[in-house]
C-alpha positions in Angstrom: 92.2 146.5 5.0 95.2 144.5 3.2 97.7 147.5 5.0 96.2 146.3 8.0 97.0 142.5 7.3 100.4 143.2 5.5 101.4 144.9 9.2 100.0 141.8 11.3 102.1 139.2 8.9 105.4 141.5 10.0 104.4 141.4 13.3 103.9 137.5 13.4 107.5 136.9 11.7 109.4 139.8 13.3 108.9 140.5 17.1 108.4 138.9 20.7 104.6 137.8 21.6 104.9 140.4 23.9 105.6 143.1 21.2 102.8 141.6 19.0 100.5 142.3 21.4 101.2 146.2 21.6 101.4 146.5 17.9 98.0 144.1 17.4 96.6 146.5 19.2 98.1 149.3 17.2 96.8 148.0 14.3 93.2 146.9 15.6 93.2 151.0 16.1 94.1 151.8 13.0 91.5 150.0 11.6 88.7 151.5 13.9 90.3 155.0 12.2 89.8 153.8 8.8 86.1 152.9 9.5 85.4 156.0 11.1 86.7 157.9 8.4 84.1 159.7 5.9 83.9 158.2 2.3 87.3 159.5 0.2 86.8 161.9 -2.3 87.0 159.9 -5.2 83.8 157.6 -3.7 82.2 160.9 -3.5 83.2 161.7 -7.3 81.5 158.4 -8.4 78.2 159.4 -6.6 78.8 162.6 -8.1 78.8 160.8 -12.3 75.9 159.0 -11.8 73.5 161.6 -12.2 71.6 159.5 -14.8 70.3 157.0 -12.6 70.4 158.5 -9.2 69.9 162.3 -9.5 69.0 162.9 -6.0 72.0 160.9 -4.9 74.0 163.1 -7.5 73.5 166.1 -6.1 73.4 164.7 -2.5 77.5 163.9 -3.4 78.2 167.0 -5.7 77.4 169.2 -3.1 79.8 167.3 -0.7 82.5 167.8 -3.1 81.6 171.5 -4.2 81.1 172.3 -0.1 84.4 170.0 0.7 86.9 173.2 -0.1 87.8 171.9 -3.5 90.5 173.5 -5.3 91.3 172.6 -8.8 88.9 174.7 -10.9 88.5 171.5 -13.7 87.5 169.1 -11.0 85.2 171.9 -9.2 84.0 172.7 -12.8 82.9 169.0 -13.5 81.2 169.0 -9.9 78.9 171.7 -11.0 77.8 170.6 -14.3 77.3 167.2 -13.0 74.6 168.6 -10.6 73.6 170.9 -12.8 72.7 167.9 -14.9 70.8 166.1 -11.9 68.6 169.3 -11.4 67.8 169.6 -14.6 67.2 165.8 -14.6 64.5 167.0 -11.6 63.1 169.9 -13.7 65.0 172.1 -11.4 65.8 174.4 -13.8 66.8 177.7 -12.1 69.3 175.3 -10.0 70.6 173.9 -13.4 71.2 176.9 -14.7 72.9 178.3 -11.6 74.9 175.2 -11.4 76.3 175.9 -15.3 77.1 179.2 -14.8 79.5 178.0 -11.5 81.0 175.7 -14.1 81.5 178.6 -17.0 83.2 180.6 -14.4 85.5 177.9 -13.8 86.2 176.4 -17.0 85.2 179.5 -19.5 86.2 177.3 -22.3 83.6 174.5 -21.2 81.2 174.5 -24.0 79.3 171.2 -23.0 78.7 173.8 -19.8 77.6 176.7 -22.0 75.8 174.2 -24.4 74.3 172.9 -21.4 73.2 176.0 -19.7 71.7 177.3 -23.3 69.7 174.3 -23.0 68.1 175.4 -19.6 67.2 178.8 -21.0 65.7 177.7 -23.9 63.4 175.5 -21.8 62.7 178.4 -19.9 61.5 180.7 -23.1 65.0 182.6 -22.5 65.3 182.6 -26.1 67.8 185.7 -26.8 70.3 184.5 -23.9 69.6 180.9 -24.6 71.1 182.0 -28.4 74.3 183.9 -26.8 75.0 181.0 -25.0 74.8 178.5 -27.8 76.7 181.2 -29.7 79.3 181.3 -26.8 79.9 177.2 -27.4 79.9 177.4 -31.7 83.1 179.6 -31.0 84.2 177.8 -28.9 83.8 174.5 -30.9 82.5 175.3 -34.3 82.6 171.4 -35.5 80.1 170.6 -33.2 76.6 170.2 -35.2 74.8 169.8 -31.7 75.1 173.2 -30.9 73.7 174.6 -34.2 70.9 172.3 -33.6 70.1 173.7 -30.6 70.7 177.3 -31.4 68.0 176.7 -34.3 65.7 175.6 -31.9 65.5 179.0 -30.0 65.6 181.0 -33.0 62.5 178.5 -33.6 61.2 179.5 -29.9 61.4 183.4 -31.1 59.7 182.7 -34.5 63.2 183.5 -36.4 62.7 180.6 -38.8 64.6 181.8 -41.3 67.5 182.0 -38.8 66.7 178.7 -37.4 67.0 177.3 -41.1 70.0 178.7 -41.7 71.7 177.3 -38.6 70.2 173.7 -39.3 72.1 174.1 -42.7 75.0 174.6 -41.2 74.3 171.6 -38.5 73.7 169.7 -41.7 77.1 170.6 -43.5 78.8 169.1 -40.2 76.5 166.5 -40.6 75.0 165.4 -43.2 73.1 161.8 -41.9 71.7 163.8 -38.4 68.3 162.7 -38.7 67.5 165.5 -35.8 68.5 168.2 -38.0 66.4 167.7 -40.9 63.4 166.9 -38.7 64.1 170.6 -36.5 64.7 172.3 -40.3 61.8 170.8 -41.9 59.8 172.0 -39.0 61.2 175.2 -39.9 60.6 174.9 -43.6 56.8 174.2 -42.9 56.3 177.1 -40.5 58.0 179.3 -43.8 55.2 177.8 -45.9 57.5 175.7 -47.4 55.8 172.2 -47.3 57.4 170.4 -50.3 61.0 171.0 -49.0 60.0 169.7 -45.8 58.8 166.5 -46.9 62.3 166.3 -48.5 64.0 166.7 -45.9 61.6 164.2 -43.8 61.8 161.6 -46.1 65.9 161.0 -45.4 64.9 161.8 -41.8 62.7 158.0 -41.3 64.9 156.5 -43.8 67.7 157.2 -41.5 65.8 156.6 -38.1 62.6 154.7 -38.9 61.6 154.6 -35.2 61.8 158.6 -35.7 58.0 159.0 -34.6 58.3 162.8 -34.4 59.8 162.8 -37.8 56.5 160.8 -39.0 54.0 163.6 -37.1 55.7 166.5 -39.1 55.6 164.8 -42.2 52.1 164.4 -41.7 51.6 167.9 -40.6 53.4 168.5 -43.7 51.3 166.3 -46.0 48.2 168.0 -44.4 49.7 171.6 -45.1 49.9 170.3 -48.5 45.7 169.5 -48.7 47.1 165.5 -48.6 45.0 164.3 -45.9 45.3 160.7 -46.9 49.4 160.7 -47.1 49.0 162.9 -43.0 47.2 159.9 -41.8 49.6 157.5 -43.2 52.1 159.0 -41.3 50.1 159.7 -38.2 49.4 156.1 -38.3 52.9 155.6 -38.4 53.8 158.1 -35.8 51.4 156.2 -33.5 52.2 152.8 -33.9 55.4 153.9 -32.8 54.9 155.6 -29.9 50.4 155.0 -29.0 50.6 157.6 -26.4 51.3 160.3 -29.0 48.8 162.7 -28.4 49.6 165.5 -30.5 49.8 163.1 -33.6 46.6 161.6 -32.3 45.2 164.6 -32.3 47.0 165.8 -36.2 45.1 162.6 -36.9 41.6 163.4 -35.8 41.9 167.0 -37.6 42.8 165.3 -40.5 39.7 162.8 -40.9 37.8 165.6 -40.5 39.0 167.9 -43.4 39.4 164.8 -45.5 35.6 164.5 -44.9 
């Protein structure tokens, strides 16, 4: 629009009324071109970022882009991943996970993509390839705590806690104040029978995040694993006046009143 009013100022101070009319009319076509012109690319792209709050508009525009004959593999690679993150947004995981692997191929050294698509299989009970992913993305970046964490959690999925303990102490090297990682190794720790050394690593855990109403349920579980009924339904108490639609700590809490009994 200011092109088009930039050329009817040079008209107005240059040429014959005659000539103004021919280029006014130029112009007033030009105009009608530009409005019947489909939304530029980078319009598209923004569509295509805002997965969070619009994820059917997301893919809607990701899909104009991917089907639009892109050709530079980075900006064809974010496409992907950023539908891949409005399908998994919609639960739509086999899309997701489709839509990560496009990006992979693109980008091989992507590891948010490979993070990403480990996260989809793990959802999915895919635990062995869910770990080769996450794998894939350590080498890739091995500073990244994240993908330890998440690595632990499908060696958790295939009852490898000794292996999912071992990765969270690695996530925790990287990392020392990740509240996340002593919650997911502390879960570990109790499956291993190992109920005091969860407990230490819950207690950090709320002192860190004290609006950490997971971290609370476990520690209860904990407590309770322990014979401490009492100390469990402190913290399911906790746990619950945190987050009151809890179930699964309203239900730690009932099991616990009735072996305290």
């Amino acid at each position: 629009m200011t092109a088009s009013i930039l050329i009817l100022l040079y008209i107005f101070e240059y040429h014959s009324q005659l000539k103004l009319r021919k280029k006014l009319l130029v112009a007033v076509l030009f105009c009608a071109v530009l409005a019947l012109a489909p939304a530029p690319a980078d319009a598209q792209g923004g569509a295509c970022r805002a997965c969070d709050m619009n994820p059917d508009r997301c893919i809607d525009a990701c899909t104009v882009l991917i089907d639009g004959g892109l050709r530079d593999a980075r900006t064809l690679s974010k496409a992907f991943k950023n539908r891949g993150d409005a399908h998994a947004r919609k639960e739509a995981l086999d899309a997701a996970a489709a839509d990560y692997g496009q990006a992979m191929a693109l980008t091989p050294g992507d590891a948010a993509a490979v993070n990403n698509r480990g996260i989809i299989l793990n959802r999915q009970g895919r635990f062995d390839t869910a770990i080769g992913d996450f794998s894939r993305a350590i080498a890739l970046e091995p500073g990244r705590a994240a993908f330890r964490i998440n690595r632990a959690r499908a060696h958790h999925g295939k009852k490898d806690y000794a292996a999912a303990v071992a990765d969270l102490d690695r996530a925790m090297a990287l990392n020392p104040d990740d509240p996340r990682a002593l919650n997911n190794r502390a879960g570990a720790l109790m499956m291993l029978g190992r109920h005091d050394a969860a407990i230490r690593d819950l207690d950090p855990a709320v002192a860190l995040d004290p609006k950490y109403a997971a971290a609370y349920n476990n520690r209860g579980i904990a407590h309770a694993g322990k014979g401490d009924f009492a100390a469990a339904i402190r913290d399911y108490d906790r746990a619950l006046a945190l987050r009151p639609d809890y179930a699964k700590a309203r239900e730690n809490r009932t099991k616990a009143e009735r072996r305290q009994r």
